[in-house]
LUMTIDREN-25510 format. One record per residue (C-alpha): x, y, z. Coordinates in pm, 1 decimal, always signed. Example, Ala and Ser with C-alpha at 12.3 -4.5 7.8 and 13.67 -1.06 7.14 Angstrom:
! residues 2
R          u          v          w
R    +1230.0     -450.0     +780.0
R    +1367.0     -106.0     +714.0
END
This chain:
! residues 469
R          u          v          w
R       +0.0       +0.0       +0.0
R      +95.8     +312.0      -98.8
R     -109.7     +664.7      +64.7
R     -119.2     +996.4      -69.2
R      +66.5    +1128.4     +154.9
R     +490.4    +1139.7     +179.6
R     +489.2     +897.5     +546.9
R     +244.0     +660.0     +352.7
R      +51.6     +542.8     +615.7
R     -303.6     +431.3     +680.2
R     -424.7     +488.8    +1007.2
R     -803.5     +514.9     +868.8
R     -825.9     +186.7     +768.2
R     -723.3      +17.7    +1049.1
R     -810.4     +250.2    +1349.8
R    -1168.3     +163.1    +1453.6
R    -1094.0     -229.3    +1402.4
R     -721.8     -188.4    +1568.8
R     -890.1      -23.1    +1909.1
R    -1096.6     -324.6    +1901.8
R     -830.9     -579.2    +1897.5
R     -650.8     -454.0    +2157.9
R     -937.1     -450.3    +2440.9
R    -1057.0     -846.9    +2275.9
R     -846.7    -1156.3    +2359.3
R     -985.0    -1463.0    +2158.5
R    -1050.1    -1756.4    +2348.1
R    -1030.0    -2125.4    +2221.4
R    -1374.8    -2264.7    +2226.1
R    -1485.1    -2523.9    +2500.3
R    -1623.2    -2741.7    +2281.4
R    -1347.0    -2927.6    +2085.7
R    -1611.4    -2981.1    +1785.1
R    -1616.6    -2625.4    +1721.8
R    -1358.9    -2438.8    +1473.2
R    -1256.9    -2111.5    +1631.2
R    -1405.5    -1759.9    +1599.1
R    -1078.7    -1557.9    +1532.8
R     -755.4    -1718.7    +1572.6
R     -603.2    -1437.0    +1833.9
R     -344.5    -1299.4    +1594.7
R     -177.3    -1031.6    +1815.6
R     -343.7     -716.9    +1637.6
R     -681.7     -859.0    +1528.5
R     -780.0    -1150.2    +1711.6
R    -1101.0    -1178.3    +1564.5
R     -957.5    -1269.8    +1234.8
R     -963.4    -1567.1    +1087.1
R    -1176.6    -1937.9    +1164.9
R     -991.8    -2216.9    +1334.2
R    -1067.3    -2578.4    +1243.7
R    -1004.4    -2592.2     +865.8
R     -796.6    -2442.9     +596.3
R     -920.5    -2313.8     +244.2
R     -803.2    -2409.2     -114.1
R     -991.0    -2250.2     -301.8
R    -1273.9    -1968.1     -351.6
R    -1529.5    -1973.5     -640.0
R    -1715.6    -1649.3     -622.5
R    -2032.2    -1577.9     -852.8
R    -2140.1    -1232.9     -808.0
R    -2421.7     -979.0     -972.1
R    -2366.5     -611.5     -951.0
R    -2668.7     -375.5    -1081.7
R    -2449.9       +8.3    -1059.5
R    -2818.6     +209.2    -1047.7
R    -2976.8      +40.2     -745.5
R    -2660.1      -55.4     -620.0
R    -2787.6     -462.0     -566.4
R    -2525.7     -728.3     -479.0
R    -2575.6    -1077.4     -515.1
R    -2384.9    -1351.9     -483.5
R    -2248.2    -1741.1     -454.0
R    -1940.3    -1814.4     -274.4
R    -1817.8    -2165.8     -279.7
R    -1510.1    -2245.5      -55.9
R    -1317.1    -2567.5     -109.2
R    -1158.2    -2646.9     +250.7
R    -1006.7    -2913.4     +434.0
R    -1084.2    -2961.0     +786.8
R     -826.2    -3009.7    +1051.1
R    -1056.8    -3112.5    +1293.4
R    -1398.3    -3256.9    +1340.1
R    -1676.4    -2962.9    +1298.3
R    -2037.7    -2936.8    +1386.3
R    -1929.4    -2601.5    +1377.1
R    -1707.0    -2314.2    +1241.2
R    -1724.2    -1972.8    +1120.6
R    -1663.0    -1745.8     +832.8
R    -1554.9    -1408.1     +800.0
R    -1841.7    -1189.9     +608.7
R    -2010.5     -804.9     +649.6
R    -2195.7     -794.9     +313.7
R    -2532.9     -814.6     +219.4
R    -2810.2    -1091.2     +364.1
R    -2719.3    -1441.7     +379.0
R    -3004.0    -1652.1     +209.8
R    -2879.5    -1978.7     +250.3
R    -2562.3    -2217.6     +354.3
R    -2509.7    -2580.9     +243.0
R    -2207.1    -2841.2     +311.0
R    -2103.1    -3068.1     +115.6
R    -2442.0    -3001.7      -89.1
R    -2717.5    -3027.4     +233.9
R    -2846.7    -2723.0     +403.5
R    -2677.2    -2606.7     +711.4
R    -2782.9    -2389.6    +1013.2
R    -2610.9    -2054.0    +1033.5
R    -2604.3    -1706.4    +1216.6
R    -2444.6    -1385.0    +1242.2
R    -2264.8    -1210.0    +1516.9
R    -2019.2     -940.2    +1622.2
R    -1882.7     -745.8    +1307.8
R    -1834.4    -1000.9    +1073.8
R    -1903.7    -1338.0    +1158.3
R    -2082.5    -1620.6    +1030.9
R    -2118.4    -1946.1    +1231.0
R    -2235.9    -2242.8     +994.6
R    -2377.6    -2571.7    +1149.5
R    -2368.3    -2864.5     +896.1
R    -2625.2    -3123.7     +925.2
R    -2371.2    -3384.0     +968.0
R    -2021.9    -3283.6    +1139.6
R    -1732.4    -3244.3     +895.7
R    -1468.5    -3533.1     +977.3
R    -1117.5    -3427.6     +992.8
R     -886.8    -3473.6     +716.6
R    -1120.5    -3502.9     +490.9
R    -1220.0    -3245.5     +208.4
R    -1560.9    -3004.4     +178.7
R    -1726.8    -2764.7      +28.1
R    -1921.7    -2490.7     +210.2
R    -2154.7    -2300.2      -37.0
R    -2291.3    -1917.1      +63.8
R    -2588.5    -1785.2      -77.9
R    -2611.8    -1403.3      -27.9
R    -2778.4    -1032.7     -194.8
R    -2910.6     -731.8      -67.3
R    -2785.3     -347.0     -104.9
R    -2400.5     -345.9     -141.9
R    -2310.6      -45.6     +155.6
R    -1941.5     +113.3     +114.0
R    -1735.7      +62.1     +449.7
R    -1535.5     +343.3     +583.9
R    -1287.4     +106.4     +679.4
R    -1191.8      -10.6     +319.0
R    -1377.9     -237.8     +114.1
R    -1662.9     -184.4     -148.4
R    -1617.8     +144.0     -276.2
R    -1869.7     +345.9     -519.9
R    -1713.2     +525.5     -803.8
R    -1789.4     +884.0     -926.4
R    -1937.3     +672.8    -1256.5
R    -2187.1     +482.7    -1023.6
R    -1966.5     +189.3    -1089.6
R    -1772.8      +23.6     -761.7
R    -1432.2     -154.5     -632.1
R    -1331.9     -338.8     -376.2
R     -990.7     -241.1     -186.2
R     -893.3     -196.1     +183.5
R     -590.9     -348.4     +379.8
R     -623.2     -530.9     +592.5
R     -995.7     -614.3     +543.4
R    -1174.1     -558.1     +206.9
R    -1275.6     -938.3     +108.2
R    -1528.1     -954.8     +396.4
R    -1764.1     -701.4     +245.8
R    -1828.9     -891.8      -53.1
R    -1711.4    -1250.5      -22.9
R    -1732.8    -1475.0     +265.9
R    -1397.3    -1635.7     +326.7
R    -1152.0    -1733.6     +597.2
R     -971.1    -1389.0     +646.4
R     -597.4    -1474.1     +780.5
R     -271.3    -1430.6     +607.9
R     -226.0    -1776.2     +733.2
R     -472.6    -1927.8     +461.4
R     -389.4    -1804.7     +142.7
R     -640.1    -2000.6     -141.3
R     -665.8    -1982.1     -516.7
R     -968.9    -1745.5     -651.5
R    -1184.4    -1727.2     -939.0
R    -1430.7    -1459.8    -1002.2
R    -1740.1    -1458.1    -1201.2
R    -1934.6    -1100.2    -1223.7
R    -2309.9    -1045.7    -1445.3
R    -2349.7     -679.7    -1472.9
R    -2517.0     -484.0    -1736.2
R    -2375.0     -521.7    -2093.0
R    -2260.8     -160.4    -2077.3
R    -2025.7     -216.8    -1824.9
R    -1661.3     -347.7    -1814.0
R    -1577.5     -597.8    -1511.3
R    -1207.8     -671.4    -1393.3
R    -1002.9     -841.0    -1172.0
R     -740.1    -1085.2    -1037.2
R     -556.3    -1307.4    -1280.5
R     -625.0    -1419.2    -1614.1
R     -970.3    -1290.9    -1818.8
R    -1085.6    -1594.1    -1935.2
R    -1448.2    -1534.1    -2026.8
R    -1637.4    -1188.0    -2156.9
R    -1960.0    -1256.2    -2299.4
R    -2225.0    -1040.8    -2339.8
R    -2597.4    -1194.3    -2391.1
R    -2871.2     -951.8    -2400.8
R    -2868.6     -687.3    -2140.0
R    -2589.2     -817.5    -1926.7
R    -2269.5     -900.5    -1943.7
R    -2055.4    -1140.7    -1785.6
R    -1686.6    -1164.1    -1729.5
R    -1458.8    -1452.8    -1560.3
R    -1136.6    -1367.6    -1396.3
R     -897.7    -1674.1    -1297.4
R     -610.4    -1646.8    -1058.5
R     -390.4    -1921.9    -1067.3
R     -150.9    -1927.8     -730.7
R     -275.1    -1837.1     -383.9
R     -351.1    -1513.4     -245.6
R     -487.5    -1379.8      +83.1
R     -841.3    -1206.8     +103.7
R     -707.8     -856.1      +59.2
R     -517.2     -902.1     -239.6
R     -869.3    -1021.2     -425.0
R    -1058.0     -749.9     -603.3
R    -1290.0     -648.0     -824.2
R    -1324.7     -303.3    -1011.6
R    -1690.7     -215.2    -1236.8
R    -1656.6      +49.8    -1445.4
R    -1686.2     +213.0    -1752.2
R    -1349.7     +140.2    -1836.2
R    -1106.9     +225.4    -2081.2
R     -848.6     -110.7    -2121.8
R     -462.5     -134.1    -2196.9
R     -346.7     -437.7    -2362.3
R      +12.8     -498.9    -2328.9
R     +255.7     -812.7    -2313.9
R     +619.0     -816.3    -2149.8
R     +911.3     -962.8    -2362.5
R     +837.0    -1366.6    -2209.9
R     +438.2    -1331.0    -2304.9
R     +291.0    -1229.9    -2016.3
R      -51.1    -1048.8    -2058.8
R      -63.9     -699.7    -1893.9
R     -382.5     -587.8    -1838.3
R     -473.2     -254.7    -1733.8
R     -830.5      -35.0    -1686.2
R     -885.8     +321.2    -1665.9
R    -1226.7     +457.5    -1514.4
R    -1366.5     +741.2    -1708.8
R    -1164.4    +1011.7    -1523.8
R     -845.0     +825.9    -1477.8
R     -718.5     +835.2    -1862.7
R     -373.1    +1054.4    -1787.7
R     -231.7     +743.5    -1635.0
R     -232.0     +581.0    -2004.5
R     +108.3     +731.0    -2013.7
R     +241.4     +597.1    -1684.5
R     +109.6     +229.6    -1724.5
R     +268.1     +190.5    -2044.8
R     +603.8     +207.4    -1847.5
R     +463.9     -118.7    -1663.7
R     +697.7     -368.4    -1873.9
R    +1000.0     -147.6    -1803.5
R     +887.4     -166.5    -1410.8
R     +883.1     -524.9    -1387.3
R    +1216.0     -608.1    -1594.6
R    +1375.2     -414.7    -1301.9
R    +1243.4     -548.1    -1003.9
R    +1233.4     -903.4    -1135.6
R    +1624.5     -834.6    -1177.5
R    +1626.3     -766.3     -793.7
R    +1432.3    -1035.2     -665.8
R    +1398.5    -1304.6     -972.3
R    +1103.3    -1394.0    -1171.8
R     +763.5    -1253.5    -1174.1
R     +569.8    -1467.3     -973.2
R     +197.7    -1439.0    -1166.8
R      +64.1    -1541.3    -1461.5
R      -71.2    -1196.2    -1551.2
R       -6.1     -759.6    -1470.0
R     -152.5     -464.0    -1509.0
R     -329.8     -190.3    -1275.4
R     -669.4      -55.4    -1264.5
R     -701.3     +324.3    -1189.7
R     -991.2     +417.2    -1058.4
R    -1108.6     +824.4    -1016.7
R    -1257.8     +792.0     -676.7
R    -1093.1     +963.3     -417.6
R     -899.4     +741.1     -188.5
R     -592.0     +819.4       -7.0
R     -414.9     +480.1      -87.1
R     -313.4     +289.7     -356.5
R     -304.7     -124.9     -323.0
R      -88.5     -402.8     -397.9
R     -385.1     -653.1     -541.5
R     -225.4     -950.5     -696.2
R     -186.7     -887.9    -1044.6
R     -324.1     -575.2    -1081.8
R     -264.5     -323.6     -806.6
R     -548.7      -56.0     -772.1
R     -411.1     +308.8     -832.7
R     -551.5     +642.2     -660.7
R     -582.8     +923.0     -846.7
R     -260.5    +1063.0     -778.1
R      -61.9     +786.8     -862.2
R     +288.6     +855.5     -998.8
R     +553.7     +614.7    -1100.8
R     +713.6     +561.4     -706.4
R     +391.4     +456.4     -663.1
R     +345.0     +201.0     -991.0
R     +745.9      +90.4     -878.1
R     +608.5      +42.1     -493.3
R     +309.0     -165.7     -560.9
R     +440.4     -365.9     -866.4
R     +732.0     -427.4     -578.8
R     +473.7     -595.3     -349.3
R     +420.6     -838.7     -588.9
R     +702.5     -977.6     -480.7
R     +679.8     -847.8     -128.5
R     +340.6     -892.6       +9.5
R     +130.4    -1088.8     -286.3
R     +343.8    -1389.9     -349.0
R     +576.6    -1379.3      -43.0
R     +264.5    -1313.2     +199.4
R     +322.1    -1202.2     +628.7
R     +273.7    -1478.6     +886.2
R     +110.9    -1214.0    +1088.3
R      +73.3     -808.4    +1061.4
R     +356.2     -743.2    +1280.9
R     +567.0     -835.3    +1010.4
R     +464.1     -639.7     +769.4
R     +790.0     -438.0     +702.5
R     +812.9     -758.3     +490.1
R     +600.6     -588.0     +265.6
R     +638.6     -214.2     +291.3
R    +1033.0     -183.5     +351.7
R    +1111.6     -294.9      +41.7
R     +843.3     -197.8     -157.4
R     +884.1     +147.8      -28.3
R    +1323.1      +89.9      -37.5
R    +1332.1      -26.2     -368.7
R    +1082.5     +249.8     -545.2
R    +1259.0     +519.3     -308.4
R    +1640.0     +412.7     -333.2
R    +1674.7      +87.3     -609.9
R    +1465.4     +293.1     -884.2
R    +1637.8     +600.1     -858.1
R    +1973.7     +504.1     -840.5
R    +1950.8     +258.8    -1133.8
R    +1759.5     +484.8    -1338.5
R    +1828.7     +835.1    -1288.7
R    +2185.6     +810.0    -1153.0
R    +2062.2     +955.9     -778.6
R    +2305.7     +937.1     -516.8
R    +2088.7     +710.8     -266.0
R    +2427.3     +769.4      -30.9
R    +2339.7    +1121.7      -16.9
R    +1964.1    +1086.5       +9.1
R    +2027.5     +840.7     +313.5
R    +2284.8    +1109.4     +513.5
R    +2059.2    +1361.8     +441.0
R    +1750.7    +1216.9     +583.0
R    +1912.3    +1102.0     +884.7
R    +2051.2    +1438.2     +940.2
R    +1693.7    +1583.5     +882.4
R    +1565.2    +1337.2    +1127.9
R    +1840.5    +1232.5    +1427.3
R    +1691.0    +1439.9    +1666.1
R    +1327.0    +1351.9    +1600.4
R    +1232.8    +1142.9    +1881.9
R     +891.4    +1066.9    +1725.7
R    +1062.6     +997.0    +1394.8
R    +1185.8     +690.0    +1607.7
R     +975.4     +596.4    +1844.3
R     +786.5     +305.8    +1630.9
R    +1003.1       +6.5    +1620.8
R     +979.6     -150.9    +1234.9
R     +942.7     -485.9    +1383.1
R     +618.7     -520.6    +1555.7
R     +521.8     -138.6    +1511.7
R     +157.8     -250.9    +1750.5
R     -184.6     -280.4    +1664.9
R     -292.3      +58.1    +1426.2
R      +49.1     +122.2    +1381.8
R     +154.6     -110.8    +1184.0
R     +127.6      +79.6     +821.3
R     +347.1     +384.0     +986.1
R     +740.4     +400.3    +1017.6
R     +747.0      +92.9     +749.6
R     +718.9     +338.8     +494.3
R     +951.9     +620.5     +654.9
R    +1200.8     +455.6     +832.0
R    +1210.0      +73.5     +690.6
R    +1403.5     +218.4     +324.7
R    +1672.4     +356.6     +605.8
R    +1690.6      +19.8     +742.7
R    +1736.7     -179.6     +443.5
R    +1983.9     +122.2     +296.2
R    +2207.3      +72.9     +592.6
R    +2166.7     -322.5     +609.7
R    +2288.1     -318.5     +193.7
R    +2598.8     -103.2     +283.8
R    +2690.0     -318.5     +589.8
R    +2674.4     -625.0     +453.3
R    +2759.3     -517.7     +104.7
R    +2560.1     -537.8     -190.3
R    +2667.0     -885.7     -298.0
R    +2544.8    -1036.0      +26.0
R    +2212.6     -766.6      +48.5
R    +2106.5     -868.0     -289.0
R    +2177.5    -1223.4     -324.5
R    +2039.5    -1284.5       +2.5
R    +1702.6    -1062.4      -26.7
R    +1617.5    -1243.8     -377.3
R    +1688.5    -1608.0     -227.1
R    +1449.7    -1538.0      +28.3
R    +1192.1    -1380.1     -116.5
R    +1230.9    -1690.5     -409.9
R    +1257.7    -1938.2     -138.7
R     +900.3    -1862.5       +1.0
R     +733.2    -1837.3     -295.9
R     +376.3    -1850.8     -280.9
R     +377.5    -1874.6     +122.2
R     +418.7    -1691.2     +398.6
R     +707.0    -1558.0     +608.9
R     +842.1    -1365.5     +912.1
R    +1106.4    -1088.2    +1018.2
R    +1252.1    -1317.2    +1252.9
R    +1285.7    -1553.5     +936.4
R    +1427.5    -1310.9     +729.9
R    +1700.6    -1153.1    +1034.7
R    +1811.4    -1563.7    +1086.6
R    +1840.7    -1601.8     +691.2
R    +2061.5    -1260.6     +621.9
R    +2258.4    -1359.6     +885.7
R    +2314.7    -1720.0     +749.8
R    +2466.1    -1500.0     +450.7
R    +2640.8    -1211.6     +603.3
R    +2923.4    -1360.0     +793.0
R    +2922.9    -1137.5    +1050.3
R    +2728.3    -1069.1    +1369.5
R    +2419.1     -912.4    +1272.4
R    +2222.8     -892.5    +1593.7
R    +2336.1     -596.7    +1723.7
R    +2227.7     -400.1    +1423.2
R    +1889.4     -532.1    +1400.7
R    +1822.3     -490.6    +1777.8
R    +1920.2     -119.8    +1667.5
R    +1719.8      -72.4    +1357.4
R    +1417.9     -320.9    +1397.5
R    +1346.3     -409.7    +1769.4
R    +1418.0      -22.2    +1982.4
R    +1263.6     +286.1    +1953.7
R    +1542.1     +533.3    +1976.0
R    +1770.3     +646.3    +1707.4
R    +2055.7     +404.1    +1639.7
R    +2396.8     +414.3    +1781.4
R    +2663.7     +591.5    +1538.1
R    +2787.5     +265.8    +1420.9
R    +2462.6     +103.6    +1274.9
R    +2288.5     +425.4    +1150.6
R    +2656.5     +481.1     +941.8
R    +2817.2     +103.1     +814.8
R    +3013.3      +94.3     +578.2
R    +3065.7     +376.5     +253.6
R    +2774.9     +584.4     +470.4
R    +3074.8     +626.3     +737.4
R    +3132.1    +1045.6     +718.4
END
């Protein structure tokens, strides 16, 4: 994520739901039959559905722009990993009409802010494979808190980090239970649908239309969109095939220009960090007014005032954040270090000559006797903090880290890793212990420094190496 402004943080997305979490503790349920409601991750405990995992979503929605009318069919493919007459999904959108599992109808209910708790008529056996279908329609409402989103056009999108996929899909919402996702949308024929993946249907029969998006590796509930507009496409294809995709909204047609630099963005940070890791690109640019820009897989969603550090920092999290995914939030410098050190330091340096040396001094300089410019470690920032001194202070981190361990170890290492967990998850822990499996030196006393205090760095982390005056 990327905001409009310069600190690129979010604090209105995640303030209302981050007070919550830290006054609720999630308990494990007494009953050892019953999956549980939130799984207690440190900043939002009510996240997430014990008892199984997901492999895939099939979502099936219908979107009328003038009276604003949602409906849908969700069908999750799970596993359980325990024996369920009970468990719960994660949902805030319109009505629920009906629930089956494994075909038959099952008992459900809402409660708190976005829970569903489904009863099958027989209990789910663990081990063993099913399918949980989830009827749904009613007036789509736009959440504050990120989400569905009208457009000026009367169109609509879906973005928000952390939480966005609730409002319009049920799902299990974790970063722990990343799934596959396929998305099939019926509007009106005169409007354009698009999403996640690979377009692999766009029919139009009569009055409606009806367009199939497929997504072919995992992603986490955030990541998953879908944009309705009147939109205005851009077809392009990098040098190895891949199909770029790319929508304007009627308002958003300057950023033509900047998306057809798109092929030239990924080149360089797939020499960084290896291979693109989808089967498809692009960006849709929407003219609502939002003051963040997102990393969804494939095809990050652009804000109005989008410029090419922001196209470099979300194409970045492709990497960082889509296919390499947190374990939890309180790693998410994971994510917005280096997509924020490599579109503020690795872009200019390699393309306009900058001297990042220079930029570095003079920001610390700017900044050493700042105590608030400090006083939010990167590693575990806290609950409605987390999406704050990532972006400011993480590119320091990783600027320092490079000249320390010098760029033969920085870049070999931060490419391995992020190749190495493809398609998962991971942790900061995990990536201090694998740098310093490269570095061959003692690395703990710099990220103590940089990641775990509060207070400005002593003299000789803050200025390793060449940054030495």
């Amino acid at each position: 994520m990327r905001t409009r402004t310069g600190m690129r943080w979010s604090a209105a997305l995640v303030l209302v739901t981050s007070v919550f979490a830290t006054s609720v503790q999630a308990q494990p349920p007494a009953d050892p039959f019953v999956g549980a409601s939130g799984l207690g991750e440190a900043y939002y405990p009510d996240d997430g559905n014990g008892g199984y995992h997901v492999d895939h979503y099939a979502v099936a929605i219908s979107y009328d722009p003038p009276s604003r009318q949602l409906t849908g069919n969700a069908r999750l493919d799970a596993v359980a990993t325990q024996a369920l007459r009970m468990f719960d999904l994660d949902f805030s959108g319109p009505q629920v009409r009906r629930v089956t599992v494994n075909g038959m109808p099952a008992g459900f209910v809402r409660h708190g802010e976005h829970k569903v708790s489904v009863t099958p008529s027989l209990p789910v056996l663990p081990g063993l494979p099913f399918t949980v279908t989830v009827d749904y329609a009613g007036p789509a409402t736009q959440n504050e808190e990120g989400g569905w989103t009208f457009s000026p056009s009367g169109g609509a999108f879906a973005a928000g980090e952390p939480h966005s996929a609730s409002t319009w899909y049920p799902l299990n919402d974790t970063p722990s239970d990343k799934a596959t996702f396929d998305l099939r949308v019926t509007v009106p024929q005169e409007w354009q649908v698009i999403s996640n993946g690979v377009r692999v249907r766009d029919d139009v029969d009569g009055p409606n239309r009806t367009v199939e998006w497929v997504s072919q590796h995992p992603t986490l509930g955030y990541l998953t969109t879908v944009a309705i507009d009147h939109f205005d496409f851009l077809d392009q294809t990098r040098a190895n095939g891949t199909p770029m995709i790319s929508a304007f909204a009627p308002g958003a047609a300057r950023a033509r220009e900047l998306e057809q630099r798109l092929p030239e963005v990924l080149d360089f940070i797939e020499s960084l960090y290896g291979p693109y890791p989808f089967e498809s690109a692009g960006g849709i640019y929407v003219d609502t007014d939002l003051n963040f820009s997102l990393e969804t897989q494939t095809r990050p969603i652009y804000a109005p005032w989008t410029d090419l550090d922001t196209v470099v920092h979300e194409n970045t999290h492709q990497w960082w954040g889509d296919s390499v995914s947190v374990r939890q939030w309180s790693d998410v410098c994971l994510n917005e270090c280096f997509a924020s050190y490599t579109a503020d330091y690795l872009w200019p340096e390699s393309k306009e000559g900058a001297d990042v040396d220079a930029r570095y001094r003079k920001t610390i300089a700017e900044r050493l006797d700042d105590p608030k410019f400090w006083e939010i470690p990167l590693q575990n920032p806290g609950a409605g903090r987390e999406f704050t001194s990532v972006y400011y202070r993480g590119p320091l981190f990783l600027h320092a880290l490079r000249r320390l361990v010098g760029d033969a170890v920085f870049f070999s290492a931060t490419r391995d890793f992020v190749q190495s967990h493809a398609y998962g998850n991971a942790s900061m822990p995990e990536f201090r212990q694998f740098v310093q499996s490269r570095a061959g030196m003692d690395l703990s006393g710099f990220f103590e420094a940089w990641l775990d205090r509060a207070t400005v760095p002593a003299p000789e982390y803050l200025f390793p190496g060449s940054l030495r005056a």
